[in-house]
C-alpha positions as CSV (number, residue, x, y, z in Angstrom):
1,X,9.9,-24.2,36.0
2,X,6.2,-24.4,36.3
3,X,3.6,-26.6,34.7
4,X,1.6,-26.0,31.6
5,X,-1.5,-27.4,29.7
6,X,-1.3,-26.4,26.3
7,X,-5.0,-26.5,24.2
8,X,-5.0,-26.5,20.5
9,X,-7.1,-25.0,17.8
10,X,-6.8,-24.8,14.1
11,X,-8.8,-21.7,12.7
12,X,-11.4,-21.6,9.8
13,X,-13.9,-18.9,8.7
14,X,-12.9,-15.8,10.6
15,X,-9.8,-13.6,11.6
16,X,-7.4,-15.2,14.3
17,X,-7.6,-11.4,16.0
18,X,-11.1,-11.2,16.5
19,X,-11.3,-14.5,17.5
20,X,-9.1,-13.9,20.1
21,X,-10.9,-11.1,21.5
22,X,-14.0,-13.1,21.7
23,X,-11.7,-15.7,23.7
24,X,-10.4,-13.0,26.0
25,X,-13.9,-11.5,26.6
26,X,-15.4,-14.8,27.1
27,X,-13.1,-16.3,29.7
28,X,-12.6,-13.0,31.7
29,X,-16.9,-13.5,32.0
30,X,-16.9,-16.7,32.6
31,X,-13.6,-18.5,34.0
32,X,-12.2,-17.9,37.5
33,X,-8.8,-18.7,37.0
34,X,-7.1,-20.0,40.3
35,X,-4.7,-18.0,42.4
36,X,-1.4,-18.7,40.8
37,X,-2.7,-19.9,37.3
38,X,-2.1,-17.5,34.4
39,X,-3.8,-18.0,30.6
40,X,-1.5,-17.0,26.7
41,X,-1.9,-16.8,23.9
42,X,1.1,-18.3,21.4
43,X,1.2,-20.1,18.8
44,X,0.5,-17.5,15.6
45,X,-1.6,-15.8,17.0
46,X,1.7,-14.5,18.9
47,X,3.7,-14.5,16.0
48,X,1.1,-12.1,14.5
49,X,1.3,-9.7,17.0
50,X,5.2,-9.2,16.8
51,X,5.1,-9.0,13.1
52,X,2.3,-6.5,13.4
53,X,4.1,-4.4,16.4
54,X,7.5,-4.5,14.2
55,X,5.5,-3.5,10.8
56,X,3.8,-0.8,12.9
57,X,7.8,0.8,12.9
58,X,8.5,-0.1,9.5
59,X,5.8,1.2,7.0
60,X,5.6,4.9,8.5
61,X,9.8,4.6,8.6
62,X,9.5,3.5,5.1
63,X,6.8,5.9,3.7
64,X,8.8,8.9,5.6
65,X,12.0,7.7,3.6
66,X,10.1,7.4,0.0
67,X,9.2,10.6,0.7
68,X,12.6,12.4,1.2
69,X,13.8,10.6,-2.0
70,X,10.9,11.3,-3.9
71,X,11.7,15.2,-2.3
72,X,15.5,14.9,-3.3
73,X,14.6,13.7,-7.2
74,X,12.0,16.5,-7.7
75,X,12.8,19.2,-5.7
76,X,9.3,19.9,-4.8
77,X,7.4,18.8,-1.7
78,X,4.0,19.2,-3.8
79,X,5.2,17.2,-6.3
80,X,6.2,14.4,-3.9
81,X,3.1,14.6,-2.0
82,X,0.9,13.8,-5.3
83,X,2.9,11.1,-5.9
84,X,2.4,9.7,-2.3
85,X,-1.4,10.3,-3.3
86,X,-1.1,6.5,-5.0
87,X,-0.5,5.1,-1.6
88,X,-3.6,5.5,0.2
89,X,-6.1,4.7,-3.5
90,X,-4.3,1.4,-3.9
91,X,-4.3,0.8,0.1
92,X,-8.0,1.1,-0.4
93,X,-8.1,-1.0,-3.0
94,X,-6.2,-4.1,-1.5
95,X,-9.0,-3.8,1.5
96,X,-11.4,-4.0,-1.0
97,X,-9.7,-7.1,-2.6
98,X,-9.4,-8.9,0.7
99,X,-13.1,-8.1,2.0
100,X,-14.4,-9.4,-1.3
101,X,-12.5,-12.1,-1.7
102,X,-13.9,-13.1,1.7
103,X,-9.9,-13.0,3.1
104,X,-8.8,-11.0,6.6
105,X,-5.5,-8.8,7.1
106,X,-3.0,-11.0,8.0
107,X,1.0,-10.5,7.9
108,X,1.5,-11.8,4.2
109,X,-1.1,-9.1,3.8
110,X,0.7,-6.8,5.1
111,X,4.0,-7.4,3.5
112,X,1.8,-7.4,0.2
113,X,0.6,-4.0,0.8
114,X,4.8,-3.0,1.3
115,X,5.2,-4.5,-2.1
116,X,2.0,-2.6,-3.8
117,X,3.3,1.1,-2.2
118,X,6.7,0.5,-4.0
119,X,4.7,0.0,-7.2
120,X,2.0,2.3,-7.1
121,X,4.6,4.9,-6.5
122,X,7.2,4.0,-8.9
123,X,3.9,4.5,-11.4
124,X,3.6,8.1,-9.8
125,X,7.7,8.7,-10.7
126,X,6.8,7.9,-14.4
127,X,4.0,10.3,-14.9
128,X,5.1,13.5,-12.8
129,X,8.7,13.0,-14.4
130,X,7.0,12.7,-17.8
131,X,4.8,15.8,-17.4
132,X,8.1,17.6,-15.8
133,X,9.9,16.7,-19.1
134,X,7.2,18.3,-21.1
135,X,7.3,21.5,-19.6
136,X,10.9,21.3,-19.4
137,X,10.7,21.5,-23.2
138,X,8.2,24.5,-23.0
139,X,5.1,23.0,-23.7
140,X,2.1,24.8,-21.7
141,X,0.7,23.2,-18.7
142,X,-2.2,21.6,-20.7
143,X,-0.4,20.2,-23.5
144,X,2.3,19.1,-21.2
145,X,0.0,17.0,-19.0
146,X,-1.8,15.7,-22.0
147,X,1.3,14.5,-23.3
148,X,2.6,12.9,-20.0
149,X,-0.1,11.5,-19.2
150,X,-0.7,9.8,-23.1
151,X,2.8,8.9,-23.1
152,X,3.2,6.9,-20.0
153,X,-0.1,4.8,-20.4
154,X,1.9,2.1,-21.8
155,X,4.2,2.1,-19.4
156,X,2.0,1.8,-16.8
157,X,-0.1,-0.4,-17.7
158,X,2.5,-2.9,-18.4
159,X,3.8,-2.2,-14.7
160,X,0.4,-3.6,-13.1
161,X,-0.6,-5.8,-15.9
162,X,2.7,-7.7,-15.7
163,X,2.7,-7.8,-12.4
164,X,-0.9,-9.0,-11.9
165,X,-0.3,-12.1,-14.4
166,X,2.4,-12.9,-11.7
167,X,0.5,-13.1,-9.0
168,X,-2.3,-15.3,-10.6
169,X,-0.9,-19.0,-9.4
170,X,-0.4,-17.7,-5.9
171,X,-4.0,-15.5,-6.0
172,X,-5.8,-19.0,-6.8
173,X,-3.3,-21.4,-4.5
174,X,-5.6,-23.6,-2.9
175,X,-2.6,-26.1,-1.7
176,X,0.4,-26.2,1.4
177,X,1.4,-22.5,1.6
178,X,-1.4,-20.7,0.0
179,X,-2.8,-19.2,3.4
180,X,0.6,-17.0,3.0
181,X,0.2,-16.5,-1.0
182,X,-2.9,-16.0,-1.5
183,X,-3.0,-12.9,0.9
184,X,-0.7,-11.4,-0.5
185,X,-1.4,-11.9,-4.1
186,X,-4.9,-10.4,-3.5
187,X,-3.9,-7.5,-1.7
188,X,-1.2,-6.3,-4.6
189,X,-3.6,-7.1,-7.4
190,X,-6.6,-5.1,-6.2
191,X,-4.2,-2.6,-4.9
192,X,-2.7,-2.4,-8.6
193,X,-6.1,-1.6,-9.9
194,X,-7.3,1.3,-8.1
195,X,-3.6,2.5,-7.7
196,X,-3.3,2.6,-11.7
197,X,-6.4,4.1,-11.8
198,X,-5.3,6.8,-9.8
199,X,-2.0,7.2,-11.8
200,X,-4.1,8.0,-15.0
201,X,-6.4,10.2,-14.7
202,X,-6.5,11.7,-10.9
203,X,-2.3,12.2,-11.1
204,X,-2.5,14.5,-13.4
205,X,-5.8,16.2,-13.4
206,X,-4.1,17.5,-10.0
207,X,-1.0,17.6,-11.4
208,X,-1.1,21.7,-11.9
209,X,-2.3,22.0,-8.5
210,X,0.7,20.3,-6.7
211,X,3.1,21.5,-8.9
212,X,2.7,25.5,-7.6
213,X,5.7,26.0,-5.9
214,X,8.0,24.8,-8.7
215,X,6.3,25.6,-12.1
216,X,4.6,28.4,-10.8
217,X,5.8,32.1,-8.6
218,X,2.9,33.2,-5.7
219,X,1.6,35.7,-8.1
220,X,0.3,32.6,-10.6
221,X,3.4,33.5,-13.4
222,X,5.7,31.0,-15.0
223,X,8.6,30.3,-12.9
224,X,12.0,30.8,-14.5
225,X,12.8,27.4,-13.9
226,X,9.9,26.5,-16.7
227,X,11.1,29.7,-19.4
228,X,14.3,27.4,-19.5
């Protein structure tokens, strides 16, 4: 029951949040709003912020969850925390991709970076179970990681490369929708990259270091779990 004037903008050339700041700053300087008149924001700059506010709740929910499953299947917190290790190398590298590609965080961004920490952790599950497998079979820690990590290059590579040829159309979408692909698209393939990186060669050269508690007793000695 009260009246409204309602100004439209379309954005071009910088994020909607900073230019809303600027807006907010601006007019708090320089407008004197009548008593009784009140200024909003809408429009998607409003639909931003309740994605962002309701994605705020669901990644940590979701990371605490991968976690306890990732617990569960190995029995070792160490173990599960090297394979959470891929989520914050391929995090970096989908802010890499967006700042080079000239692009700003954005909700399809955001979901894309969901996506990638599925991925680059279902990467990490291949490798640790690969090396577990090894010593399982009483191979030393050396070999065994060797051989893991050999093994599963394949694998992984096949993981990202497959799903980066996927994402090409929507990473070069210049028509109706491709402010919501191409987001995405560029955070998962330049998350892919650093996060398979990461999987290769710094998963298991710390492999012997988070696997302590369940390879290893306090003293340094083989667990008996390994002897079988």
């Amino acid at each position: 029951m009260q009246r409204r004037v309602v100004v439209e903008a379309n954005l071009a050339g910088r994020d909607m949040g900073g230019l809303v700041a600027e807006l907010r700053h601006r007019i708090d300087r320089e407008v004197v709003l009548p008593p009784g008149y009140s200024l909003v924001f809408g429009g998607q700059f409003e639909n931003q912020q309740r994605a962002q506010a309701r994605l705020m709740v669901v990644v940590p929910l979701s990371l605490g969850l991968i976690f306890l499953l990732l617990y569960f299947a190995f029995h070792s917190v160490g173990q599960a925390l090297l394979i959470m290790l891929n989520v914050p190398l391929a995090l970096i590298g989908g802010i890499a991709a967006l700042y080079l590609s000239g692009q700003y965080l954005s909700v399809p961004g955001s979901i894309g970076f969901i996506a990638l920490f599925g991925v680059a952790v279902l990467n990490g599950v291949v490798m640790v179970n690969a090396i577990n497998q090894n010593l399982e079979a009483g191979e030393s820690m050396d070999a065994a990681v060797y051989r893991g990590a050999l093994s599963r290059l394949r694998p992984v590579l096949m993981t990202a490369g497959i799903a980066t040829l996927g994402l090409i159309p929507m990473l070069f979408a210049t028509g109706v929708g491709s402010e919501v692909q191409r987001p995405l698209a560029t955070v998962v393939v330049g998350g892919l990259v650093s996060a398979t990186f990461l999987t290769l060669f710094v998963v298991p050269a710390l492999f012997a270091s988070f696997s302590r508690g369940r390879w290893f007793g306090v003293d340094g000695s083989r667990s008996a779990g390994e002897a079988q």
